[in-house]
N, C-alpha and C positions, 0 to 999 in steps of 0.2 A: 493247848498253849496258844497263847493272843502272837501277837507279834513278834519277831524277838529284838530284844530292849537294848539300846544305847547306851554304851559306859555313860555317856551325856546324863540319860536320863535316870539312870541308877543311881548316879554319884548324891544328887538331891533327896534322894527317900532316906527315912529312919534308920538306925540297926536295925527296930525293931523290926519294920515293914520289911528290908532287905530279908532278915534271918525269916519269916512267911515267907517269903517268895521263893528263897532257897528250898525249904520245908515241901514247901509245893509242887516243884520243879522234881524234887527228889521224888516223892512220892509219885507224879505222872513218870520218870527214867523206871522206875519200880515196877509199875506195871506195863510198860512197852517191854520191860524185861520178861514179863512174865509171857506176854506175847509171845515171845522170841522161842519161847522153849516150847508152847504150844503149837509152834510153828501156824502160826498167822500174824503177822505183823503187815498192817495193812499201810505206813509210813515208817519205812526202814531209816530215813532220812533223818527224822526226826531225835535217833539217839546223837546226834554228831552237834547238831541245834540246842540239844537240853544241856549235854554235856558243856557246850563253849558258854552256854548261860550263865550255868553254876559255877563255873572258873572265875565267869565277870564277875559277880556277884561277890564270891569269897575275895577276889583282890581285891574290893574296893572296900569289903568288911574290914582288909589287913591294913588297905591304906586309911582306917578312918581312925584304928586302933595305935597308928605311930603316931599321929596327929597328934591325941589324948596323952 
């Protein structure tokens, strides 16, 4: 994961690009999960990060969806 992203800068991208990034986000939470059971997770930090991401994300997919 690059940086993690500004409701600012999210508001601006696509559904579509948003619902990718969601996609993505999901898939990297997936395999840190799978980390986790393997017991090696070499940035534990990182599930709290992915998680606050993907909340951004889905609010601003809810807030673009009252809009329409």
């Amino acid at each position: 994961m690059e940086k993690q992203e500004k409701a600012k800068e999210l508001i601006n991208l696509s559904r579509v690009e948003l619902l990718e990034k969601e996609k993505g986000l999901k898939d990297e939470l997936f395999k840190l999960n799978l980390q986790r059971y393997a017991g090696r997770v070499e940035k534990p930090h990182m599930f709290s990060l992915i998680k606050r991401s993907i909340a951004r994300i889905e609010t601003i997919l809810n807030l673009k969806e009252r809009k329409i």
